[in-house]
gemmi code that builds the backbone of each chain (N, CA, C; Angstrom):
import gemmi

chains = {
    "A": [
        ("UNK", (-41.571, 236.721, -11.457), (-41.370, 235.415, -10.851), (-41.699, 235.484, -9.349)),
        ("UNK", (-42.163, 234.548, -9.102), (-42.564, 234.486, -7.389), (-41.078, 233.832, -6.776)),
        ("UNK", (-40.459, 234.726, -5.271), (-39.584, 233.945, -4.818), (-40.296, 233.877, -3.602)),
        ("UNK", (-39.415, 232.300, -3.162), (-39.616, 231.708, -2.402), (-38.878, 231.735, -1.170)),
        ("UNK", (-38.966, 232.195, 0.241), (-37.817, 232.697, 1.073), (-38.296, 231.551, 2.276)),
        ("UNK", (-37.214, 230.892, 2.593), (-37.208, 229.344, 3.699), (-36.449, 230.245, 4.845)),
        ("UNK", (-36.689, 229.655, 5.886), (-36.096, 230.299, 7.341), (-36.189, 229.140, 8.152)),
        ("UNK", (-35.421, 229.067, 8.659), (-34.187, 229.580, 8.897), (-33.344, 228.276, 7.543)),
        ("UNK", (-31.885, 229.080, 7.382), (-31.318, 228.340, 6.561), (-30.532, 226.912, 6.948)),
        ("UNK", (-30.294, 227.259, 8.552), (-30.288, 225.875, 8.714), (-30.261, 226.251, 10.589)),
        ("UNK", (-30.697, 225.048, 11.284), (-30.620, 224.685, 12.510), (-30.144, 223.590, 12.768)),
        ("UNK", (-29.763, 223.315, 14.492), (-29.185, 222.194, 14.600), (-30.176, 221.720, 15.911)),
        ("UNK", (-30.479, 220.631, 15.583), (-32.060, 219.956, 17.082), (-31.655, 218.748, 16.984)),
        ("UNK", (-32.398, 218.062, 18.371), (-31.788, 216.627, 18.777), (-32.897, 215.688, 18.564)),
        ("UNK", (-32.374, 214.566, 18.310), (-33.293, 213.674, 18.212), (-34.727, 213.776, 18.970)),
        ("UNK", (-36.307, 213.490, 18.357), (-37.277, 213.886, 19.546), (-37.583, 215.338, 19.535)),
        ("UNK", (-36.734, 215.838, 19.044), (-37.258, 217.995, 19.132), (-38.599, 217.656, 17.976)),
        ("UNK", (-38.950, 218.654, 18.012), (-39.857, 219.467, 17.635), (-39.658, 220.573, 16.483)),
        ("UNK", (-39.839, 220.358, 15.172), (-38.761, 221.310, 14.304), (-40.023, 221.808, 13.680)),
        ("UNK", (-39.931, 223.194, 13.366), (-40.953, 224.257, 12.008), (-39.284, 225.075, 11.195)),
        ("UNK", (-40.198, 224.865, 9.903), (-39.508, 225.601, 9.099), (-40.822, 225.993, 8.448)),
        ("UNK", (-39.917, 227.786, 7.695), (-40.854, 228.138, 7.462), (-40.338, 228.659, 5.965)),
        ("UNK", (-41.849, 229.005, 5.005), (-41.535, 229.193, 3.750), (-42.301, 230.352, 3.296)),
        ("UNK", (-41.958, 231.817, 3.073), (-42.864, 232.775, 2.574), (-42.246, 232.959, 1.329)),
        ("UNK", (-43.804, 233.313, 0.373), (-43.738, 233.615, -0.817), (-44.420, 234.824, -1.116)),
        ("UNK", (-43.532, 235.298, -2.024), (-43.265, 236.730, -2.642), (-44.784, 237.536, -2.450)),
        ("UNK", (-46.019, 236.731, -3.059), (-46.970, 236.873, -3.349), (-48.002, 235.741, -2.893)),
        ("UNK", (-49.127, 236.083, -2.629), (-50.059, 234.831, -2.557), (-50.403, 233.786, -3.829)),
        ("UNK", (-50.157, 232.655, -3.576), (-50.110, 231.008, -4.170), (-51.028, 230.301, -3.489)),
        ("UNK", (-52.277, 230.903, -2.915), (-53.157, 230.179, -1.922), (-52.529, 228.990, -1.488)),
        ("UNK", (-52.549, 228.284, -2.294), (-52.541, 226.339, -1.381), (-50.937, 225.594, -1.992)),
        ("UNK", (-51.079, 226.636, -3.176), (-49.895, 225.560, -4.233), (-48.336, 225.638, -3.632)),
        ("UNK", (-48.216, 224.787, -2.721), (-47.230, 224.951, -2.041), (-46.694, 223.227, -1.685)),
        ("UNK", (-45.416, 222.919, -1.890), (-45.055, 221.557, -1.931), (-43.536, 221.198, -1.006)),
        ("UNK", (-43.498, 220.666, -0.437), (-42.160, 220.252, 0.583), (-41.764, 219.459, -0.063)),
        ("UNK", (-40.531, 219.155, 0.052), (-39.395, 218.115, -0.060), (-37.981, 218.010, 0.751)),
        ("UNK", (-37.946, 216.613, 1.455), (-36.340, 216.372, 2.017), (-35.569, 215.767, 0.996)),
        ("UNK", (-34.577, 216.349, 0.900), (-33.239, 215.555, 0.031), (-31.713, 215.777, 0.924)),
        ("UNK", (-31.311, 214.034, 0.751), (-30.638, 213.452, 1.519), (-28.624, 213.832, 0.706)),
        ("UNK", (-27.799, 214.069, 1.118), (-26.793, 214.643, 0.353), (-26.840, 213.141, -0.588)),
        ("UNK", (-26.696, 214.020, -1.753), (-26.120, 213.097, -3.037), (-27.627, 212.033, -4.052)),
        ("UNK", (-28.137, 212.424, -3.058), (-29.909, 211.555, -3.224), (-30.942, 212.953, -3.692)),
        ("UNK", (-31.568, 212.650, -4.755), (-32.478, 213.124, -5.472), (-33.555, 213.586, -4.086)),
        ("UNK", (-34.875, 214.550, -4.920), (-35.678, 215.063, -3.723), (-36.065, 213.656, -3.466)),
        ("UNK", (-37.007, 213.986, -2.149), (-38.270, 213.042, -1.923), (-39.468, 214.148, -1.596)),
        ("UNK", (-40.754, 213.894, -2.214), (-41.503, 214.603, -1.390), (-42.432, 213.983, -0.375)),
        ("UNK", (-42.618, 215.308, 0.209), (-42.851, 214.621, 1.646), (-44.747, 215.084, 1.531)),
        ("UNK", (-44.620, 216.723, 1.104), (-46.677, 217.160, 1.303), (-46.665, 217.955, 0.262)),
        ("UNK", (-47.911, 217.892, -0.268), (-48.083, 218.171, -1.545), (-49.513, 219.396, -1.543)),
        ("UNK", (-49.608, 220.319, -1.807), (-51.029, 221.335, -1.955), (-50.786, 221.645, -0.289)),
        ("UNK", (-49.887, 221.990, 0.130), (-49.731, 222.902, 1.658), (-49.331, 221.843, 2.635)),
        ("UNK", (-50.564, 220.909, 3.072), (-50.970, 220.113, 3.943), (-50.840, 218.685, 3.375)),
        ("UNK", (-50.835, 218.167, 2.143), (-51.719, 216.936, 2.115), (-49.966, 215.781, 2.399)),
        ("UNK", (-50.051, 214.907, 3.016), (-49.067, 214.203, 3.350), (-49.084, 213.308, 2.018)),
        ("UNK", (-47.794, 212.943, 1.036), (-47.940, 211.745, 0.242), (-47.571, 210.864, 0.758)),
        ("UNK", (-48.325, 209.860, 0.183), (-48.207, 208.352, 0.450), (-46.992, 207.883, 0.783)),
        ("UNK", (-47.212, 207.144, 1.889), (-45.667, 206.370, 2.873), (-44.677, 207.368, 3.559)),
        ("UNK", (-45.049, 208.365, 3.597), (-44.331, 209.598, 4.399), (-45.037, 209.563, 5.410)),
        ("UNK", (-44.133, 209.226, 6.709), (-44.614, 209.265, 8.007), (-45.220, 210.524, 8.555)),
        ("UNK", (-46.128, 210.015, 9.315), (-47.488, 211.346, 9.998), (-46.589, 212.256, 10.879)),
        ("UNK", (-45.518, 211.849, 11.231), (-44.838, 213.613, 12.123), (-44.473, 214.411, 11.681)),
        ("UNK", (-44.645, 214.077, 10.167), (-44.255, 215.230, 9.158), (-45.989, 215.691, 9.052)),
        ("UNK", (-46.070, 217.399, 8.561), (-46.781, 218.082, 8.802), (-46.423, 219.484, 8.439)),
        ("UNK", (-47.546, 219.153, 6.969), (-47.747, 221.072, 6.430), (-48.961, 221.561, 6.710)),
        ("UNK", (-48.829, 223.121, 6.911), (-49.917, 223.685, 6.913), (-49.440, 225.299, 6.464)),
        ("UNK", (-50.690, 225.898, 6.081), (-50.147, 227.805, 5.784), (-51.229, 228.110, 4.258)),
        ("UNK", (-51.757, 228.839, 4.246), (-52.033, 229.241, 2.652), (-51.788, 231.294, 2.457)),
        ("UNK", (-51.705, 231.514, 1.747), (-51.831, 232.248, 0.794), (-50.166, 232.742, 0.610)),
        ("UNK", (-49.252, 233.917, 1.747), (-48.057, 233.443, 1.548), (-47.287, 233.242, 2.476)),
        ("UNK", (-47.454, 232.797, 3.425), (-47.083, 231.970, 4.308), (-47.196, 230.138, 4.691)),
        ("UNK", (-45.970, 229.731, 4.924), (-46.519, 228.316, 5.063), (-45.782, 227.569, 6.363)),
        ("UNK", (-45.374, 226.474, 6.702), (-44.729, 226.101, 7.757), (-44.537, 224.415, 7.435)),
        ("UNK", (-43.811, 224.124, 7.530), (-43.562, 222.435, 7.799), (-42.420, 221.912, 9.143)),
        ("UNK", (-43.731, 221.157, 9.551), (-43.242, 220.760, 11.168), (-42.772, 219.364, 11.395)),
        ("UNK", (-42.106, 219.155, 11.904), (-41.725, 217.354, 12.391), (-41.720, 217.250, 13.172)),
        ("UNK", (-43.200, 216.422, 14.068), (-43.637, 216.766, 15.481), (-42.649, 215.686, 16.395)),
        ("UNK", (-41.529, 215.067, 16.190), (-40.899, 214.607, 17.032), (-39.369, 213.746, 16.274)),
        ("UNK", (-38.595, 214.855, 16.015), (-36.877, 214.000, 14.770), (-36.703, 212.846, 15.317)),
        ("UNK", (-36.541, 212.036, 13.837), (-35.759, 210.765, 13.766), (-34.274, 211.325, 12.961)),
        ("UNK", (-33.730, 209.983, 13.736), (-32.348, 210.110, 13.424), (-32.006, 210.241, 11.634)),
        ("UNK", (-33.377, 209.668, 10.867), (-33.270, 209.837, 9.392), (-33.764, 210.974, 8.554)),
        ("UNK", (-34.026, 212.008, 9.734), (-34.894, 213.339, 9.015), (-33.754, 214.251, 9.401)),
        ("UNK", (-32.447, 214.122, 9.235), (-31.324, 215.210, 9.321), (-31.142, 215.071, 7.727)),
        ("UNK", (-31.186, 216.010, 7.438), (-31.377, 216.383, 5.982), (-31.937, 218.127, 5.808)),
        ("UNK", (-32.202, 217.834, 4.329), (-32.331, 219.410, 3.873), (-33.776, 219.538, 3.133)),
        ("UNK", (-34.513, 220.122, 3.464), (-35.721, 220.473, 3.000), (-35.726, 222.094, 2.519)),
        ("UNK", (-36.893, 221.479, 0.870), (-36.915, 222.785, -0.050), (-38.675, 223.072, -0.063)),
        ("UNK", (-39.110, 223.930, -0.032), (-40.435, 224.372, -0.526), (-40.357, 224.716, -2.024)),
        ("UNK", (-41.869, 224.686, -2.640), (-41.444, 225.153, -3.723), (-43.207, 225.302, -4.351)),
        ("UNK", (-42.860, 226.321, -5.157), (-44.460, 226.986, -5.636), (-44.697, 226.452, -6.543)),
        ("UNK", (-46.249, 225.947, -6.932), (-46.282, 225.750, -8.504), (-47.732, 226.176, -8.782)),
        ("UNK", (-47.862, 227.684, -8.342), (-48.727, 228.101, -8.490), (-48.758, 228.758, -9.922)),
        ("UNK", (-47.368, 229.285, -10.538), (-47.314, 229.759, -12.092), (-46.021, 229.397, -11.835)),
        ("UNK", (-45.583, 229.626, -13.888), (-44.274, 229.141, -13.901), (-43.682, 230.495, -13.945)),
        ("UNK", (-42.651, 230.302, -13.745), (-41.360, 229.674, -13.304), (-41.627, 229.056, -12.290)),
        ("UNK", (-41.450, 227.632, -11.805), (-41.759, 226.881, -10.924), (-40.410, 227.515, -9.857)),
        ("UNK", (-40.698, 227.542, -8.584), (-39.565, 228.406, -7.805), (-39.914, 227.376, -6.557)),
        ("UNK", (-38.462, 227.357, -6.205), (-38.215, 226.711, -4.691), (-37.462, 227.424, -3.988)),
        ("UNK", (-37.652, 227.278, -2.548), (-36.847, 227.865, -1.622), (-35.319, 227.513, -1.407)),
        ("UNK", (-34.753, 228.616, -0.813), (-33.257, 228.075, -0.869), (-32.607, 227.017, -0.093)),
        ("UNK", (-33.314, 226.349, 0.918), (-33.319, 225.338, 1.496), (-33.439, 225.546, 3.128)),
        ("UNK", (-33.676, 224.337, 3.454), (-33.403, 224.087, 5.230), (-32.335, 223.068, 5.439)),
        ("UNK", (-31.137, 223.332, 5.914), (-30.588, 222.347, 6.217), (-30.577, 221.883, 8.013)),
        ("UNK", (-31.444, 220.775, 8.290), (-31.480, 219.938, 9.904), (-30.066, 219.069, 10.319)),
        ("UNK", (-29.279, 220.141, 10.641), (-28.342, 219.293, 11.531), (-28.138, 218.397, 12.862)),
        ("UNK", (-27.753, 217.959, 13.292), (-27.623, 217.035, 14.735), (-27.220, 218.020, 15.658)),
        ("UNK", (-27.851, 218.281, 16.869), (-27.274, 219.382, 17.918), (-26.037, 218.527, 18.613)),
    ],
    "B": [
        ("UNK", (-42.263, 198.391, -10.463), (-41.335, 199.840, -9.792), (-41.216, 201.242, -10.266)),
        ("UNK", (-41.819, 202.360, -10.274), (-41.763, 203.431, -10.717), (-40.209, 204.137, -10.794)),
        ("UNK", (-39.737, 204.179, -11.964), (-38.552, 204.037, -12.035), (-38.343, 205.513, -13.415)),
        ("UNK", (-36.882, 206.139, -12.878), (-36.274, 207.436, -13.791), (-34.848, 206.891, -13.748)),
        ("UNK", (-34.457, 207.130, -15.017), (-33.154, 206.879, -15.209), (-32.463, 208.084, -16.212)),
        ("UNK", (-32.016, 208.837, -15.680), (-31.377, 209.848, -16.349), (-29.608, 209.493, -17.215)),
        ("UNK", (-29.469, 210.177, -18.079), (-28.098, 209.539, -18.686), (-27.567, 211.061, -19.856)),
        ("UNK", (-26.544, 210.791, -20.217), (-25.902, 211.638, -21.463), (-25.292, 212.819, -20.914)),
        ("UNK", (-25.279, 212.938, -19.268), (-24.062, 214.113, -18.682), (-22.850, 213.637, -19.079)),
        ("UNK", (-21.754, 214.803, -18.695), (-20.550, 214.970, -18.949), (-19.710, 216.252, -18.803)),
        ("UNK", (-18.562, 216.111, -18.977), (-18.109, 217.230, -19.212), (-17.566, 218.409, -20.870)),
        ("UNK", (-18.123, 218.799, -20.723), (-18.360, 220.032, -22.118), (-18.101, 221.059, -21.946)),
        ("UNK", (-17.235, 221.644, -22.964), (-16.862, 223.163, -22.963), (-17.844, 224.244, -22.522)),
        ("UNK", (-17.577, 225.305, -22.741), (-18.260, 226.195, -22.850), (-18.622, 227.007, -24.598)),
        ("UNK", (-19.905, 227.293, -24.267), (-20.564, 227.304, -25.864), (-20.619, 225.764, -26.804)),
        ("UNK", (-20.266, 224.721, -26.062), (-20.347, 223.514, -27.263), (-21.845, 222.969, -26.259)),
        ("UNK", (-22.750, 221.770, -26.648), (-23.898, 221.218, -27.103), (-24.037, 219.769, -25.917)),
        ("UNK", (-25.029, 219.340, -25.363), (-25.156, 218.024, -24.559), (-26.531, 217.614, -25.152)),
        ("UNK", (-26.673, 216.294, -24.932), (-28.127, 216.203, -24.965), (-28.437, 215.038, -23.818)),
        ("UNK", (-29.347, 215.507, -22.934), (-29.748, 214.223, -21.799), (-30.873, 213.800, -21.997)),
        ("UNK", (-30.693, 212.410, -21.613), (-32.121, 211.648, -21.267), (-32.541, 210.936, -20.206)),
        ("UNK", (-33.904, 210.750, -20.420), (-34.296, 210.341, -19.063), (-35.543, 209.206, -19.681)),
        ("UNK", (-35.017, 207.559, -18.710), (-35.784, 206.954, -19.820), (-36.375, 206.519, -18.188)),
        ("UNK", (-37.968, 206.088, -18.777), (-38.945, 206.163, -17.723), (-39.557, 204.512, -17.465)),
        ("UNK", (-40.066, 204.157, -16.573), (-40.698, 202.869, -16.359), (-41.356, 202.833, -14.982)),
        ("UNK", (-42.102, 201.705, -15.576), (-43.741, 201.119, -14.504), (-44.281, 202.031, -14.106)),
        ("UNK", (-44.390, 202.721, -15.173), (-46.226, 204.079, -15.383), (-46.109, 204.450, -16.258)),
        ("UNK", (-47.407, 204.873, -16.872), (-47.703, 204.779, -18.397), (-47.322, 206.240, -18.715)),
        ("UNK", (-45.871, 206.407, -19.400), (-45.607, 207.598, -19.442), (-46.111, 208.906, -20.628)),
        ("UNK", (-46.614, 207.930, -21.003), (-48.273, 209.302, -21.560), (-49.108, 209.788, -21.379)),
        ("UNK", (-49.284, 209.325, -20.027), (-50.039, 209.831, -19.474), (-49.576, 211.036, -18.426)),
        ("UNK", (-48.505, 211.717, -18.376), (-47.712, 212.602, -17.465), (-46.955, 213.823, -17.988)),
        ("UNK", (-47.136, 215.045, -17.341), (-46.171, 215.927, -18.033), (-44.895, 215.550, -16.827)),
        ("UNK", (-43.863, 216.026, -17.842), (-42.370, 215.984, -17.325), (-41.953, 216.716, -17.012)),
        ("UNK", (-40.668, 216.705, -16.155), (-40.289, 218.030, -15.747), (-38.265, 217.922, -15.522)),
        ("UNK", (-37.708, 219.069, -15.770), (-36.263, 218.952, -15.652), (-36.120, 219.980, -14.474)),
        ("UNK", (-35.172, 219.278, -13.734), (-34.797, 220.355, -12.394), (-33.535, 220.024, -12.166)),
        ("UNK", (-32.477, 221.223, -12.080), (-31.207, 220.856, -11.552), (-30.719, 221.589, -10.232)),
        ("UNK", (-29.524, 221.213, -9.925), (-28.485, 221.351, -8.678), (-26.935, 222.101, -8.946)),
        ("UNK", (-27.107, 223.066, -8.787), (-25.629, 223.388, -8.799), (-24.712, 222.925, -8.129)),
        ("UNK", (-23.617, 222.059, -8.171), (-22.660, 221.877, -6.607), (-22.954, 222.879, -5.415)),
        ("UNK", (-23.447, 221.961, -4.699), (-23.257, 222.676, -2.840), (-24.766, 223.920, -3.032)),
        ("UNK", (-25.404, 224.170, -3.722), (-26.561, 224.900, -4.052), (-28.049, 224.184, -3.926)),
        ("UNK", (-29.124, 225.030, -4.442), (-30.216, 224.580, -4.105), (-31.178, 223.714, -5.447)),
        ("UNK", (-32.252, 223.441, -4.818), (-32.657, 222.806, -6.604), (-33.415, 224.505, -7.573)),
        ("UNK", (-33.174, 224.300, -8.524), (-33.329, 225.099, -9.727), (-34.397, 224.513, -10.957)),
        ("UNK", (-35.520, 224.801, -10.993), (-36.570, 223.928, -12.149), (-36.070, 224.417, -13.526)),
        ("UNK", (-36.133, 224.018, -14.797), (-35.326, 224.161, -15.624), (-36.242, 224.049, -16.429)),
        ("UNK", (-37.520, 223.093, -16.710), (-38.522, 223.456, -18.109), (-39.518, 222.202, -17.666)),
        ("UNK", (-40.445, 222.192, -18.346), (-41.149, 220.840, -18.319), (-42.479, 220.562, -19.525)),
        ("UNK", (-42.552, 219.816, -19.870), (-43.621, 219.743, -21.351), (-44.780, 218.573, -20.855)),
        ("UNK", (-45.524, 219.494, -21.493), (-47.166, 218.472, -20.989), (-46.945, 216.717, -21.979)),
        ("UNK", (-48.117, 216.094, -21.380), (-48.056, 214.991, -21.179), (-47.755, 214.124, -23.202)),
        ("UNK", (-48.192, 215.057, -24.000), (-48.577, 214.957, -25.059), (-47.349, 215.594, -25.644)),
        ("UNK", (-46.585, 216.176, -25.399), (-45.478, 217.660, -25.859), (-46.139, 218.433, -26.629)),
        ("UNK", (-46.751, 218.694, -26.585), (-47.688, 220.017, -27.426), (-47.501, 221.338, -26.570)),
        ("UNK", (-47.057, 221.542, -25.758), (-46.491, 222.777, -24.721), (-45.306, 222.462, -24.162)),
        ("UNK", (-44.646, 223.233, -23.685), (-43.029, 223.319, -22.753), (-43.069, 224.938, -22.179)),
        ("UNK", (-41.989, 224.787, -21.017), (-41.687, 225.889, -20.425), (-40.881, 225.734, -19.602)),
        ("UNK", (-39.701, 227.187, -19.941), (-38.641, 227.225, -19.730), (-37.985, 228.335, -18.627)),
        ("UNK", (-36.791, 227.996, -17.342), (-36.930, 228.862, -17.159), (-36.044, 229.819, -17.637)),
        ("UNK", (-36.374, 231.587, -16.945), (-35.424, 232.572, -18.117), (-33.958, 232.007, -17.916)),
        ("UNK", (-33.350, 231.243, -17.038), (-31.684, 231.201, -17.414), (-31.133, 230.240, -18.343)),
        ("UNK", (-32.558, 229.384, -18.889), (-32.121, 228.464, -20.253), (-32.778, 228.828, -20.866)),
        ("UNK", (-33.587, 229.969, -21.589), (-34.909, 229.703, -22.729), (-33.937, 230.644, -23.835)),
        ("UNK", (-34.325, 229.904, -25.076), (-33.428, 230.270, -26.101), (-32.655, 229.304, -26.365)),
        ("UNK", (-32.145, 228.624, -25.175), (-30.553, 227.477, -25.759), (-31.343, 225.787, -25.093)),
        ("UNK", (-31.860, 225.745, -24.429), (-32.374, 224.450, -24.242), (-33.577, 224.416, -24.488)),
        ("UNK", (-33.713, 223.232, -25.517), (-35.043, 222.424, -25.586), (-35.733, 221.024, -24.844)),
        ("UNK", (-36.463, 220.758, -24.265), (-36.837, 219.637, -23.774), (-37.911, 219.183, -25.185)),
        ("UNK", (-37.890, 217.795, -24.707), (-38.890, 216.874, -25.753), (-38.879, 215.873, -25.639)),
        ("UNK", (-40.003, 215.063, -26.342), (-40.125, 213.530, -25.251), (-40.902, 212.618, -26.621)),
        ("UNK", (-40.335, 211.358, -26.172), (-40.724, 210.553, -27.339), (-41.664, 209.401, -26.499)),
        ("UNK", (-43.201, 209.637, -26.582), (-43.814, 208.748, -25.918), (-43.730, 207.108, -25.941)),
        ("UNK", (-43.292, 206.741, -27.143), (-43.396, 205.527, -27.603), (-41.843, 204.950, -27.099)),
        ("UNK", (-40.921, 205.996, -26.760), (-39.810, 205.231, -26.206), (-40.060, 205.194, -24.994)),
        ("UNK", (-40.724, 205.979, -24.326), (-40.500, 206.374, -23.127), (-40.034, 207.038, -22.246)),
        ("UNK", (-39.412, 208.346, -23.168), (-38.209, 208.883, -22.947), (-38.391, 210.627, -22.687)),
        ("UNK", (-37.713, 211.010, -22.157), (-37.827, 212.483, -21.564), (-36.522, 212.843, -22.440)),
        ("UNK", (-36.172, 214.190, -23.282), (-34.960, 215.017, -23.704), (-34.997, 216.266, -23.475)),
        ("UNK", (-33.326, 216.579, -23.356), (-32.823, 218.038, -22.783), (-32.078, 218.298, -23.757)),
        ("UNK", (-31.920, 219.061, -24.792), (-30.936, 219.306, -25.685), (-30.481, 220.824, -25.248)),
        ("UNK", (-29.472, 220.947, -24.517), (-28.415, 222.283, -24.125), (-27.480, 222.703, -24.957)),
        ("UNK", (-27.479, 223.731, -26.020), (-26.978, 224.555, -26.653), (-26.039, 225.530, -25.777)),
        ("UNK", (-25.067, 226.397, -26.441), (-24.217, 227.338, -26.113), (-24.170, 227.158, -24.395)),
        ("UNK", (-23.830, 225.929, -23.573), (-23.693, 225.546, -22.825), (-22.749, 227.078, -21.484)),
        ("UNK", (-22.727, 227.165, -20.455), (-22.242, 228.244, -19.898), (-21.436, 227.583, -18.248)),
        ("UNK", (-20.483, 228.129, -17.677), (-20.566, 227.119, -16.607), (-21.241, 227.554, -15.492)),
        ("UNK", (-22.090, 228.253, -15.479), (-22.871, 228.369, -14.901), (-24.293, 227.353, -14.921)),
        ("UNK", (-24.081, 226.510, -15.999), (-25.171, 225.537, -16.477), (-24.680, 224.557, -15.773)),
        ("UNK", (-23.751, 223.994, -15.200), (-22.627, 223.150, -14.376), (-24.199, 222.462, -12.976)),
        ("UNK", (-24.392, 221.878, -12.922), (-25.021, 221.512, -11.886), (-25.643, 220.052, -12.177)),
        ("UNK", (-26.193, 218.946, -11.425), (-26.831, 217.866, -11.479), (-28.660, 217.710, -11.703)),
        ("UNK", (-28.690, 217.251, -13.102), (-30.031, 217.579, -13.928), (-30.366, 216.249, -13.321)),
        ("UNK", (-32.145, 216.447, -12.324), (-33.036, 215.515, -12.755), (-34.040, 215.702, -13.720)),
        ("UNK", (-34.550, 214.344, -13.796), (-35.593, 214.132, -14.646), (-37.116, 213.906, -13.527)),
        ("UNK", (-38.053, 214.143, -13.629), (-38.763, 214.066, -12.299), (-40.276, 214.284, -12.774)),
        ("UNK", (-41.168, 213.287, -12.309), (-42.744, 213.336, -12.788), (-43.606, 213.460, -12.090)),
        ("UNK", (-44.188, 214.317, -12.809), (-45.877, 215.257, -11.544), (-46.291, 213.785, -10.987)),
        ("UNK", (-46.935, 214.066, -9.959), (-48.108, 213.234, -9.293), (-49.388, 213.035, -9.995)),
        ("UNK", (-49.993, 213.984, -10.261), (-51.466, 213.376, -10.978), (-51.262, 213.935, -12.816)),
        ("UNK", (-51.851, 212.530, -12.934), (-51.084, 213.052, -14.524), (-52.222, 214.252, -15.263)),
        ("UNK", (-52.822, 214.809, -15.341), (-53.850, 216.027, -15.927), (-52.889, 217.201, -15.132)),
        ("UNK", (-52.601, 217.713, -14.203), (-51.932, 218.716, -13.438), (-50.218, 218.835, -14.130)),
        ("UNK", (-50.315, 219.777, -14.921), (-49.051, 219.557, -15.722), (-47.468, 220.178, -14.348)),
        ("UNK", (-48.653, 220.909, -13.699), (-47.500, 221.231, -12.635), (-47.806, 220.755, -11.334)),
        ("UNK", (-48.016, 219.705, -10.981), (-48.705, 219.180, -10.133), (-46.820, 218.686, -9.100)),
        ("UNK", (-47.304, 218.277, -7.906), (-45.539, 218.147, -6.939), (-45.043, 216.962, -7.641)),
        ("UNK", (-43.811, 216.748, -7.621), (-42.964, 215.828, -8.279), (-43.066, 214.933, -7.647)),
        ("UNK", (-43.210, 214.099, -7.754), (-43.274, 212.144, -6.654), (-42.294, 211.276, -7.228)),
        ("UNK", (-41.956, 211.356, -8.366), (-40.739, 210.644, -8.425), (-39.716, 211.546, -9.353)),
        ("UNK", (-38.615, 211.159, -8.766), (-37.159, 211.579, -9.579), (-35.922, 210.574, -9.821)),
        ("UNK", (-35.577, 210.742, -10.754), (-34.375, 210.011, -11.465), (-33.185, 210.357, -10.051)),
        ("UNK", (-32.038, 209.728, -10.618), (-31.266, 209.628, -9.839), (-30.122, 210.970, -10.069)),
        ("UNK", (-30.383, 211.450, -11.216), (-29.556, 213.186, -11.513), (-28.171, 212.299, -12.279)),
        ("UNK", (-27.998, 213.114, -13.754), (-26.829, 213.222, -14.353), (-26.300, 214.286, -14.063)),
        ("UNK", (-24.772, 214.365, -14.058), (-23.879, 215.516, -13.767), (-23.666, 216.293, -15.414)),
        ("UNK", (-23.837, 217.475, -15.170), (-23.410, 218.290, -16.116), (-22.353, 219.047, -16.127)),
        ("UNK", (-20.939, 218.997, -16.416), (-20.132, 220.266, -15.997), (-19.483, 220.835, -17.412)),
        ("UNK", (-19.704, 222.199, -17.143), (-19.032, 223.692, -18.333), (-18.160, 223.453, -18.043)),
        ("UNK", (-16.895, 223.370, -18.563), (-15.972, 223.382, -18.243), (-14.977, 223.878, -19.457)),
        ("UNK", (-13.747, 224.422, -19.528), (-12.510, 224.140, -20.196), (-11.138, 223.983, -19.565)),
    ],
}
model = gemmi.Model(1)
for chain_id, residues in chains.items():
    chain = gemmi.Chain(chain_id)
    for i, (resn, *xyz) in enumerate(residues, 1):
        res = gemmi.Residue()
        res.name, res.seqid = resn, gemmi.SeqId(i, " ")
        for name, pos in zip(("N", "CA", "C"), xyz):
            atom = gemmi.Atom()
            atom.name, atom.element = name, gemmi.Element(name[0])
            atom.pos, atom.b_iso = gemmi.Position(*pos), 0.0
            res.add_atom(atom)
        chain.add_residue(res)
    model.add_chain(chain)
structure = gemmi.Structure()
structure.add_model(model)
structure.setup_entities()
């Protein structure tokens, strides 16, 4: 099984920061690499899909990039609605595997 | 509205049987493989199995294969989890959740149900 290791497990930044989290996997997954924020008690949302690609209606300060096993997802400037917890997750083979999370607290 | 509605959690012994569903709307759900992912309380998400668009394949992961089956009835619309010899370690909040491009059976999830609770319990 490929695991998936997120860093840091959680931080605390202020509105306007500048946030990377980061996601290494066990093994290289070239591109197949997928983000998601989930809000307590609220199902995922995803946010980028194949490393980089932003889905539809997910605002542009969100931002993936990384291939083989390294990756990074950045939020080039927090809103007060991106304190939440973000998971990576491989679906390069199965067992489909996600990271153990990021949780973004309020400084 | 692209819409998941998950249902049939509860609370169940340990070693006794659940079966969940997940009934789907506004996209043609034959055209999509499915996928089950859960939450343990206060834990992370956990993928649990998922069957191509047709059910002619599934895959499970190793901490359910043997006791849960997924399966899907196109004509209802419907996604199933049938959990055998249940453990409480199986205790966590099951979504129901569908790839993005429907040919990519593992393609990123874009939409998810709202999660039934499952708890082992005695």
């Amino acid at each position: 099984d490929i695991q998936m290791t997120q860093s840091p497990s959680s931080l605390s930044a202020s509105v306007g920061d500048r946030v990377t989290i980061t996601c290494r996997a066990s093994q290289s997954i070239s591109n197949h690499l997928n983000w998601y924020q989930q809000k307590p008690g609220k199902a995922p949302k995803l946010l980028i899909y194949a490393a980089s690609s932003l889905q539809y209606g997910v605002p542009s300060r969100f931002s993936g990039s990384g291939s083989g096993t390294d990756f990074t997802l950045t939020i080039s400037s927090l809103h007060p609605e991106d304190f939440s917890s973000y998971y990576c997750q491989q679906r390069y083979s199965t067992p489909l595997t996600f990271g153990g999370g990021t949780k973004v607290e309020i400084k | 509205e692209v819409q998941l509605v998950e249902s049939g959690g509860g609370l169940v012994q340990p070693g006794r049987s659940l079966r969940l569903s997940c009934a789907a709307s506004g996209f043609t759900f034959n055209d999509y493989a499915m996928h089950w992912v859960r939450q343990a309380p206060g834990k992370g998400l956990e993928w649990v199995s998922n069957i191509l668009w047709n059910g002619g394949s599934a895959a499970y992961a190793d901490s359910v294969k043997g006791r849960f089956t997924i399966s899907r009835d196109n004509a209802k619309k419907s996604l199933y989890l049938e959990m055998n010899s249940l453990r409480a370690e199986d205790t966590a909040l099951y979504f129901c959740a569908k790839v993005r491009v429907g040919g990519d059976p593992d393609d990123a999830f874009d939409v998810w149900g709202q999660g039934t609770l499952v708890t082992v319990s005695s």
